[in-house]
C-alpha positions in Angstrom: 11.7 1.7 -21.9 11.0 0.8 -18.3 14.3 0.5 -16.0 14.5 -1.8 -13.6 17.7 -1.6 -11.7 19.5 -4.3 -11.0 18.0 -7.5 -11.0 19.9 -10.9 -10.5 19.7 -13.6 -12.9 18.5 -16.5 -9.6 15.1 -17.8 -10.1 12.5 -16.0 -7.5 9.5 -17.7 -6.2 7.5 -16.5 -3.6 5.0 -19.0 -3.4 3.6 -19.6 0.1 5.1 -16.8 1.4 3.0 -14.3 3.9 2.9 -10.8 2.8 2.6 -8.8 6.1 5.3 -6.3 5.8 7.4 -5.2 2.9 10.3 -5.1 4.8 10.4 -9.0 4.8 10.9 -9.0 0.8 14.1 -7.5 -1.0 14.2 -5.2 -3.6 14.4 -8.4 -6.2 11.1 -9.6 -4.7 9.0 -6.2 -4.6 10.9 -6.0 -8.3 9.0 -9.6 -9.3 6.0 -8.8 -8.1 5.9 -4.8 -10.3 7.0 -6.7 -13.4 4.6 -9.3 -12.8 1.5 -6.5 -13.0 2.7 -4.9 -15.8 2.5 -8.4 -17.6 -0.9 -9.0 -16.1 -1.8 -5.6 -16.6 -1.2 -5.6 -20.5 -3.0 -9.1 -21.2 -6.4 -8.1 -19.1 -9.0 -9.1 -21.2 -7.2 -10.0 -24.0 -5.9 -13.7 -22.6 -7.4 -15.7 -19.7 -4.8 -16.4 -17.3 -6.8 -19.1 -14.9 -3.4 -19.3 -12.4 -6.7 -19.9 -9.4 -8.9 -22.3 -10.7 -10.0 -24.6 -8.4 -8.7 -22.2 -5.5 -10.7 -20.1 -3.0 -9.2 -16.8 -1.1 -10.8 -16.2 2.5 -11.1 -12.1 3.3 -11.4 -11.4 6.5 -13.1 -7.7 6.9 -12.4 -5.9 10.5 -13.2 -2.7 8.7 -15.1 -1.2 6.2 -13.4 -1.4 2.2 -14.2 -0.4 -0.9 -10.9 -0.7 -2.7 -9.0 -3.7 -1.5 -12.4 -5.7 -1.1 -13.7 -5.2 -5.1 -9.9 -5.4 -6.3 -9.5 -8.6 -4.3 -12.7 -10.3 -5.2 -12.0 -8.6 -9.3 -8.6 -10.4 -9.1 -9.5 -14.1 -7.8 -11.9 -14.3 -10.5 -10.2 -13.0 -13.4 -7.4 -15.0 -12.3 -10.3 -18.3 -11.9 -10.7 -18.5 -8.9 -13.3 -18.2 -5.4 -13.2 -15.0 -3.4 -15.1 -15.8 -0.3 -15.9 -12.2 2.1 -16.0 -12.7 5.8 -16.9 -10.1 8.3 -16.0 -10.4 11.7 -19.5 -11.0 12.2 -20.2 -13.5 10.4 -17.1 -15.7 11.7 -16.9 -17.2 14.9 -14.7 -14.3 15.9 -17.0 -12.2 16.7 -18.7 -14.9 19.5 -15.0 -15.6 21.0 -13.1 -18.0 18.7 -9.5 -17.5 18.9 -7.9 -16.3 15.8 -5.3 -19.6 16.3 -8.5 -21.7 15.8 -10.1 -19.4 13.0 -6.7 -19.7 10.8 -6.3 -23.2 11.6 -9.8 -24.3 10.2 -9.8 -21.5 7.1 -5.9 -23.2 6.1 -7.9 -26.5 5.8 -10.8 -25.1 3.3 -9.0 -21.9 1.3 -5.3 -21.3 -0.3 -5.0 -17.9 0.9 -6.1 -15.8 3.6 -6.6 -11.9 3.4 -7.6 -9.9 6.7 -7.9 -6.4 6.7 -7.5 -5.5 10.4 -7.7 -2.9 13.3 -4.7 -4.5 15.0 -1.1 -5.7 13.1 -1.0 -8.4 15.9 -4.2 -9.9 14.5 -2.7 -10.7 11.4 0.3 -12.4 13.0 -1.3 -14.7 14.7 -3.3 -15.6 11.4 -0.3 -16.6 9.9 1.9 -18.0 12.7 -1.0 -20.7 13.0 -2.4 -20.6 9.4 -0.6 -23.2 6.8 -1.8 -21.0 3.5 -0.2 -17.6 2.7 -1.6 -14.6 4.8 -2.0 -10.8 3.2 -2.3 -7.8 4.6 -5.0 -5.8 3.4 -4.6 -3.4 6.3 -3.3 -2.5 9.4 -3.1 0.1 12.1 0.3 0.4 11.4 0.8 -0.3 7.7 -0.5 -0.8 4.4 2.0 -3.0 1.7 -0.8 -3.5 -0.9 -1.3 0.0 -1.0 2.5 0.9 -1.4 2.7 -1.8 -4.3 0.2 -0.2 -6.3 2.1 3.3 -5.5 5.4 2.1 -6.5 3.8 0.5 -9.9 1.8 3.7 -10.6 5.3 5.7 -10.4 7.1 3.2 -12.8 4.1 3.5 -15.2 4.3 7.1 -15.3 8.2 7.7 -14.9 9.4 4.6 -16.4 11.3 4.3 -13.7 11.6 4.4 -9.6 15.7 5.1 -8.4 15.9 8.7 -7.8 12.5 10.1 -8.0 11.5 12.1 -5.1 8.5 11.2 -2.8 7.1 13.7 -0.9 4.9 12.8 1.8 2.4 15.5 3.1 0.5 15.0 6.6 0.4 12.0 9.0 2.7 10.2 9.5 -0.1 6.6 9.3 0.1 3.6 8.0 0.3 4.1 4.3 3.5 6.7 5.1 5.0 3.6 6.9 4.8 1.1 4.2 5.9 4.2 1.4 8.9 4.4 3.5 9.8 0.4 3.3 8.8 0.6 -0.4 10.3 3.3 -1.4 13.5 3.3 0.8 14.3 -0.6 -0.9 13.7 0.7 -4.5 15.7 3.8 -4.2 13.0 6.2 -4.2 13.8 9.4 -1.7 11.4 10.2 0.7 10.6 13.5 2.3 8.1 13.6 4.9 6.2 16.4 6.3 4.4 16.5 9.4 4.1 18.0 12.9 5.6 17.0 15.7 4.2 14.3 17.4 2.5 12.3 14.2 5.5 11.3 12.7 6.0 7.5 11.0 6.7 5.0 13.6 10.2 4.5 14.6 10.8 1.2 13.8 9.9 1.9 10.1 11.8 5.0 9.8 14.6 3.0 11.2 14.3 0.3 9.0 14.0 3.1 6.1 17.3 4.6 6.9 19.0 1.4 6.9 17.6 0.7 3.8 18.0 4.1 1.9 21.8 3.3 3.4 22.0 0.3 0.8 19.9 1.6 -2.0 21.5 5.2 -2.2 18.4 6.7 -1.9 17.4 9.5 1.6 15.2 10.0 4.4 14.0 12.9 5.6 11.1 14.7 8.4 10.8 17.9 8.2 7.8 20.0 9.3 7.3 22.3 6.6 5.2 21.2 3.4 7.0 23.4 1.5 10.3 22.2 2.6 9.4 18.4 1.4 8.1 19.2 -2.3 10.7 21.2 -3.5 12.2 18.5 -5.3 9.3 16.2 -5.5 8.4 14.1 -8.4 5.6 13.2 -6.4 3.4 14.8 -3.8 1.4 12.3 -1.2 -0.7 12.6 1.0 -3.8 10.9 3.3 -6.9 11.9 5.4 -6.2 13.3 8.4 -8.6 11.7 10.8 -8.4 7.9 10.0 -10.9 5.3 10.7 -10.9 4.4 14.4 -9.8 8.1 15.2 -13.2 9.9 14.6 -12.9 11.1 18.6 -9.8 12.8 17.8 -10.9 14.6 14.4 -11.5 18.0 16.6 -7.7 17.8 18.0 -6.5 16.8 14.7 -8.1 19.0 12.4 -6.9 22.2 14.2 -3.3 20.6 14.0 -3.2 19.3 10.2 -5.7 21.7 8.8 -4.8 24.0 6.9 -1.1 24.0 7.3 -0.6 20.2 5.7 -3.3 20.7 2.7 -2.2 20.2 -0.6 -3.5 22.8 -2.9 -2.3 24.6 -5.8 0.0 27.0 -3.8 2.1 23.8 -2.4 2.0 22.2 -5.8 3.4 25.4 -7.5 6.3 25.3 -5.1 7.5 22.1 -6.1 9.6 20.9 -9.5 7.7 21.1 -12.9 6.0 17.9 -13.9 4.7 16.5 -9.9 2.5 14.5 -9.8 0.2 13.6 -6.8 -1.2 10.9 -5.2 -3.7 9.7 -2.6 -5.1 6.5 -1.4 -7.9 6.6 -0.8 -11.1 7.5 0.2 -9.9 11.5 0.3 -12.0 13.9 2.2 -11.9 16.8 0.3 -11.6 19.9 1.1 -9.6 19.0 4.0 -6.1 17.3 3.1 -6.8 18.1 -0.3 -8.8 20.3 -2.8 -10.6 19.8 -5.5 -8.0 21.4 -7.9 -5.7 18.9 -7.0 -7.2 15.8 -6.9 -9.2 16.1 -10.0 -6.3 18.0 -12.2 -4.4 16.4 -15.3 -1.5 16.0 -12.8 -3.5 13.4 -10.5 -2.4 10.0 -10.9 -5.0 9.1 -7.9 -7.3 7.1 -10.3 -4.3 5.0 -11.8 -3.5 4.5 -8.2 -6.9 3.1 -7.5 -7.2 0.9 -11.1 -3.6 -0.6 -10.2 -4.7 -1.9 -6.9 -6.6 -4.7 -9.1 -3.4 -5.3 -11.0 -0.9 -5.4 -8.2 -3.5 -7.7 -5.7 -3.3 -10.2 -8.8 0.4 -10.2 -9.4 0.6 -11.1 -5.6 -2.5 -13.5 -5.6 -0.3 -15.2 -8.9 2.9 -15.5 -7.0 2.0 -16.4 -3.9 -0.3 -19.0 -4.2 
């Protein structure tokens, strides 16, 4: 049996909502949108669901995508629908259109607009002028479609969420700022590890806090590894250098490396039965080793299926 938690008895839609930033949705809403994959999940090619047809998705591409560009364009078409891929050189943008004007015109040909972006303001202006839902398929400072698929992967495996232990190993980037929204509304604890000066961004440990206040669940930075997976369910972690940071992989790497790797010795110090999780792509080797990422205990390739399955869940609800 899966467990839920609470869940009210109203009706919730989310269509035409933006989804920029999980901490706009309650725990009922990220709730609708998990059980909504595990429907979609269990009746993949067994029973056409054609919720799109006769829609088209715009997906705007700032950077370079492997995952969220084949699990978007996978979803709109099992679901019936268009997926239309944009690079910023191929749009006006890249000759000096505004983004006002670029959202304005895609809202009058597509039902949904995707951007995956250097810049979170970029995808704020999208939706303050676009009149079709806007997703986030990346950001400088966070990642929600990520975290969904990481919050469904741990229900799949647990059968449950409120009370496991996250532990958070590295940088404190974008994907550890939407984990700590996700997690922190759910009930999830969440123990990060990093050295000072690259921890998560204030405003979303501050929004954490507040929210672990309300769901029971904790917060903590530490800046031992070993400190943050004693009790972990569930070990995390991301590359060190991000895209857009290659100039300060020198600096970085002598920080993060070898201190935050996860490797067998970390994983032995934490409870029996961790799991661990990455999002992808991993450069290994460096925040983690082979043993790791390719042992029975890696869920990293259940992470990267449910991408598919969370994107369509969203793309079902929200248009």
């Amino acid at each position: 049996m899966y467990e839920i938690g609470y869940v009210s008895r109203k009706k919730i839609n989310l269509r035409g909502r933006d989804f920029l930033e999980l901490q706009d949705f309650s725990a009922e809403e990220i709730w609708k949108i998990l059980k909504t994959t595990r429907i979609l999940k269990k009746y993949r090619g067994k029973k056409r669901i054609n919720k799109l047809r006769g829609k088209s998705v715009a997906m705007i591409f700032e950077k370079p995508s492997t995952r969220t560009r084949v699990s978007f364009e996978v979803a709109v078409e099992e679901l019936g629908g268009k997926a239309l891929y944009l690079s910023r050189s191929e749009l006006q943008l890249g000759r000096g259109e505004t983004i006002a004007d670029t959202a304005r015109v895609l809202s009058r040909y597509v039902h949904l607009i995707m951007a995956r972006v250097y810049k979170y303001e970029t995808l704020e202006e999208l939706a303050r002028y676009s009149s079709v839902p806007v997703v986030n398929g990346l950001s400088d400072i966070n990642h929600p479609l990520q975290i969904l698929a990481d919050l469904y992967t741990l229900w799949e495996r647990f059968k449950k969420l409120r009370g496991l232990t996250i532990a958070w190993i590295g940088d404190g980037n974008n994907v550890c700022n939407s984990l700590l929204i996700g997690a922190s509304k759910l009930g999830v604890n969440v123990n990060i590890a990093c050295p000072h000066g690259y921890e998560p961004h204030p405003k979303y440990l501050e929004w954490a806090r507040m929210n672990a206040s309300q769901s029971g669940s904790s917060i903590k930075l530490v800046n031992e590894p070993s400190e943050a997976v004693i009790d972990a369910d569930a070990i995390m972690t991301d590359v060190f250098v991000s895209m857009g940071q290659e100039e300060e992989r020198e600096k970085r790497m002598s920080i993060f490396y070898p201190r935050y790797q996860v490797n067998s010795e970390l994983i032995a110090k934490a409870k029996h039965g961790v799991v661990f999780m990455h999002p992808l792509p991993a450069h290994r080797g460096e925040e983690v080793v082979d043993e790791v990422i390719d042992s029975d205990y890696s869920l990293v390739w259940d992470q990267a299926e449910n991408r598919l399955h969370t994107t369509k869940a969203l793309l079902y609800l929200l248009i």
